[in-house]
Phi, psi and omega in degrees: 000131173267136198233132171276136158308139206285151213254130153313128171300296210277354163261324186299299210296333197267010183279201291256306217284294168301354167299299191279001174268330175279337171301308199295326186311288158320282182328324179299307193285335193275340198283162194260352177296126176077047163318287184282022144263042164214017144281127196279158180181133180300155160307337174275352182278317182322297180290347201246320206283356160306301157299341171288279209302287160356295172282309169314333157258000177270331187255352187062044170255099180346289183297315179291341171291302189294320172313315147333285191311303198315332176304294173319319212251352175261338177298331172300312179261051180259119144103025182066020206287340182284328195291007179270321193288349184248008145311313182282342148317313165277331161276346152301323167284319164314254190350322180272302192312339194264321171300329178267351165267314179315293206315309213286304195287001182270342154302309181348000000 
């Protein structure tokens, strides 16, 4: 007969679900989807790629659309910021997650 190990209350409450709900989180931020809310670009970038995109959809023309996106995913991982912003992400949420099992168990 197998005696299950005893479950942490407190990894159960802070456990699984948030994890995979901050994975999405993440993943959300790395996907090229809603590209131009997470690209930074000057006003002449705006204005220029504003105008690209217009004419790629008024004529469906393919190569200025893939150019645009290609554009948008380099600009993003241009000086490296998103991937610092979902570090810092992550050492805040690990961080926070360490402050509330520490509270929760202290309850004990």
């Amino acid at each position: 007969m197998m005696t299950e190990e005893p479950v942490d209350i407190v990894d159960e409450i802070t456990g699984a679900e948030e994890i995979s709900d901050f994975a999405k989180v993440v993943e959300r931020l790395l996907s090229s989807e809603d590209i131009e809310l997470k690209t930074e670009l000057s006003q002449n970038q705006i204005n220029a790629i504003s105008i690209l995109t217009t004419f790629a959809e008024m004529y469906d023309v393919i190569s200025i659309k893939k150019l645009i996106l290609s554009f948008l995913k380099l600009q993003v991982s241009k000086k490296r910021k998103s991937r610092k912003e979902i570090v810092e992400l992550m050492r805040s949420k690990f961080a926070e997650q360490d402050e509330v099992k520490d509270l929760l168990r202290s309850l004990k």
